[in-house]
C-alpha positions in Angstrom: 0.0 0.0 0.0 2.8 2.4 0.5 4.3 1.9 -2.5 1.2 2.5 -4.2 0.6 5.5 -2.4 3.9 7.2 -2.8 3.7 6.2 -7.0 0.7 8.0 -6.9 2.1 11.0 -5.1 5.1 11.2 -7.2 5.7 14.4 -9.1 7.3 12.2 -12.5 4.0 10.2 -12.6 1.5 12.8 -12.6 3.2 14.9 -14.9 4.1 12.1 -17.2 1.5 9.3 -16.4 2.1 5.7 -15.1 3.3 4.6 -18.5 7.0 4.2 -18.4 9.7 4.3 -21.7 9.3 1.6 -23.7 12.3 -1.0 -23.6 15.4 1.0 -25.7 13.7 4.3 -25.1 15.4 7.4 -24.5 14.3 10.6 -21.6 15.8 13.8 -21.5 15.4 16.6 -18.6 16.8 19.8 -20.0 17.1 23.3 -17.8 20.3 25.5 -17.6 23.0 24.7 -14.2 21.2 24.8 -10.9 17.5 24.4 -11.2 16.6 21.0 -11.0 17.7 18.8 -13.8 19.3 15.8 -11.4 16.6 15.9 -8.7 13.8 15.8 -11.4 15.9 12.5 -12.6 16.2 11.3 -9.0 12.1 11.5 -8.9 12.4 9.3 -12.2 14.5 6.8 -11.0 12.5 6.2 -7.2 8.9 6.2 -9.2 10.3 3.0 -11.1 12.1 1.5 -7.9 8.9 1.3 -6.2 7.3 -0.2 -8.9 10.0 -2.8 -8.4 12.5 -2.1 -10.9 16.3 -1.8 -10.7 17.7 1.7 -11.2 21.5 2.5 -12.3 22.3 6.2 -12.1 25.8 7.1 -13.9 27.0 10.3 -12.7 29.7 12.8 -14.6 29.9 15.3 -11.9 28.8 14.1 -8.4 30.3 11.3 -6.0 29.1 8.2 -5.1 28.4 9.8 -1.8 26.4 12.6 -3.2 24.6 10.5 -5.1 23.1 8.6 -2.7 22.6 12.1 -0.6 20.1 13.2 -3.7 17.9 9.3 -3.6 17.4 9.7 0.1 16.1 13.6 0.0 13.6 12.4 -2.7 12.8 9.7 -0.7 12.3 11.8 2.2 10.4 14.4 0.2 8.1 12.3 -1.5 6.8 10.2 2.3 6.4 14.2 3.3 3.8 14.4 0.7 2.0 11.4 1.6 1.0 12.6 5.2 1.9 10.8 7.9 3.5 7.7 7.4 4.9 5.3 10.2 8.6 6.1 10.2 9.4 2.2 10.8 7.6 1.4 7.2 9.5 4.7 5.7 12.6 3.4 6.6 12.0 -0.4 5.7 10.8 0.2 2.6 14.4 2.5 2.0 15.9 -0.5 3.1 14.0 -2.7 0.8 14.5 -0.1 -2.0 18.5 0.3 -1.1 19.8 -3.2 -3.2 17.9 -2.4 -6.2 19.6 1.4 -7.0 23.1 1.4 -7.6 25.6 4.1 -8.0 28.1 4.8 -10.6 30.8 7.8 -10.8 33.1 8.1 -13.7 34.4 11.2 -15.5 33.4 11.9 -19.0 36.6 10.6 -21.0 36.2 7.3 -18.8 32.8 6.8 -20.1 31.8 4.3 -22.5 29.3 2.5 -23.3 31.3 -0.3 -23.8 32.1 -0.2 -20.0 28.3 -0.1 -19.7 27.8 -3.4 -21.5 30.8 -4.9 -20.1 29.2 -4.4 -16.6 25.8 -5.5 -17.5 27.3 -8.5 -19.3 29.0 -9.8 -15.9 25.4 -8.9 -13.9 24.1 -11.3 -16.4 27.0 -13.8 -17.0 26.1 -13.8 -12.7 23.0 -14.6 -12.5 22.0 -11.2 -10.9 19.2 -8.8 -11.4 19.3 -6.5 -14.3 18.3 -3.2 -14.3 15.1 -1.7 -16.0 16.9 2.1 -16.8 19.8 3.8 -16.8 20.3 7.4 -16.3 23.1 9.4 -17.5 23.7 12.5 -15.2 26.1 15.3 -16.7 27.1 13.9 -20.4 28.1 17.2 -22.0 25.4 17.9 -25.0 27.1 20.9 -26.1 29.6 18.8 -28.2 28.5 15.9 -30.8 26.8 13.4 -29.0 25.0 11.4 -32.1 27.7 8.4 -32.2 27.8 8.0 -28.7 24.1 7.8 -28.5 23.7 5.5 -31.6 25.7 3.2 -29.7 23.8 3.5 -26.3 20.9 3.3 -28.4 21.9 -0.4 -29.3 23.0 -1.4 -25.8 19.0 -0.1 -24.1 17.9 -2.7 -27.1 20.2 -5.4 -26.7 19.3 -5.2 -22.6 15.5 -3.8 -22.7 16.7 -0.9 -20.7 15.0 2.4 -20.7 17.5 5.7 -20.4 17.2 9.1 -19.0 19.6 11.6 -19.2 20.4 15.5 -17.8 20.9 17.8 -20.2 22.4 21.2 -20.0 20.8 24.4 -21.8 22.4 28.0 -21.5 20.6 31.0 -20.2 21.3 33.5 -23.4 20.3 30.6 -26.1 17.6 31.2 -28.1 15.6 28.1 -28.9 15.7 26.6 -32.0 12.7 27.2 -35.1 11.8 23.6 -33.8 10.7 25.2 -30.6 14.1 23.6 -28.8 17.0 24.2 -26.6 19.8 23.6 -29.0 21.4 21.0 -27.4 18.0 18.7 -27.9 17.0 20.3 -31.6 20.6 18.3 -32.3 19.3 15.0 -31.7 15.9 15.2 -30.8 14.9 12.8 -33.0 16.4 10.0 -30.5 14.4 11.3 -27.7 10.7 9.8 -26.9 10.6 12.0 -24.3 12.0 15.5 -23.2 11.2 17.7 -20.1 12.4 20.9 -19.8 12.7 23.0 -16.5 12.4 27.0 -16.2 12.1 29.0 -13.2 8.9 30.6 -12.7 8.8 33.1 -10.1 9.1 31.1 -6.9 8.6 27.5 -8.3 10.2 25.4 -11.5 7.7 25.4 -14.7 7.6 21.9 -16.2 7.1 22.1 -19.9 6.4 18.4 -21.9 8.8 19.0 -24.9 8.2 15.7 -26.3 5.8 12.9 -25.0 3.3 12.2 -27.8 0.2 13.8 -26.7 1.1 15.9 -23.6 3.9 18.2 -25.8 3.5 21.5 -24.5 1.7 20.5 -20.8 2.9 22.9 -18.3 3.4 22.1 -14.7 4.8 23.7 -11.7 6.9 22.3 -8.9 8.4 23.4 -5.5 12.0 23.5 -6.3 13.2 22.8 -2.7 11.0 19.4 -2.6 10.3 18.9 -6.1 6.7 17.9 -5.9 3.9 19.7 -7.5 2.9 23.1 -6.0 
């Protein structure tokens, strides 16, 4: 019952419905430095580990320890918007969630996804669980990204994995005559689903960039919890 209650309470799913990314799909959240692009992908990842999926979270720019700091706040944040919720079942069900996320720092000429496969290859090769999504925290979209997403492309088929991945717009870009940031408009036609993230006075404006029929719902969000204002 919990975990049905915080799925319904989380900000992802009612902004994007209970449908996740088809197996080999691709999810971008776009905003420029500092207003929300990791946490909104935190909120991602927790949705599908309570619906009893594994999560792997690659970060570019944040620690292991740091990492884990960001899972635990939205955690916390979400059972805050339930109500009241018996702190022994908040923290059992961390604990139950705990094995299935795990953590992986590397810097950006270290990644590959050829160290991706080779990791998923000895989960597999091991009899362990396999994850359900990836997401990619801090690749740099500012420089040509299309080879190394053709390739990750072929890995989220080979494995049936879902993938997410930040995305990092500039404040003084215009968008693009296709109504993007730039650093999407270059390969946006890899993308299911895009997000992007704009401060609106006091809250963060959620605007569906792609996502079928929802392109161009609006949303706000309170940036220090992340749920929906």
């Amino acid at each position: 019952m919990l975990r049905k209650d915080l799925i319904q309470k989380s900000p992802v799913v009612q902004i994007l419905g209970n449908e996740s990314l088809g197996e080999g799909g691709f999810g971008t959240v776009i905003s420029r430095a500092g207003v929300g692009k990791t946490q909104f992908l935190v909120q991602i990842a927790i949705s599908w580990l309570l619906e009893g999926k594994k999560v792997i979270h690659i970060s570019l720019d944040e620690s292991i320890d740091k990492i884990n700091v960001r899972y635990k706040e939205g955690y916390n944040n979400l059972i805050e918007s339930v109500g009241y919720i018996d702190p022994q079942k908040a923290t059992r069900l961390w604990e139950d969630l705990g094995p299935c996320k795990f953590g992986i720092t590397c810097q950006e000429n270290t990644f590959s996804p050829k160290n991706i496969r080779d990791y998923l290859v000895s989960l597999k090769k091991n009899d362990l669980e396999m994850p359900s999504m990836i997401v990619i925290d801090g690749l740099d979209f500012d420089r040509d990204c299309s080879f190394l997403l053709d390739r990750l492309s072929e890995l989220a088929g080979e494995f049936s994995l879902a993938m997410w991945f930040s995305m990092k717009s500039h404040r003084k870009e215009a968008f693009t005559d296709n109504g993007f940031p730039l650093q999407l408009d270059k390969v946006q036609e890899r993308f299911n689903k895009a997000v992007y993230l704009q401060p609106q006075e006091d809250k963060i404006e959620v605007v569906i960039m792609k996502d079928g029929t929802k392109v161009n719902e609006r949303h706000l969000i309170d940036p220090a919890t992340m749920m929906l204002a």
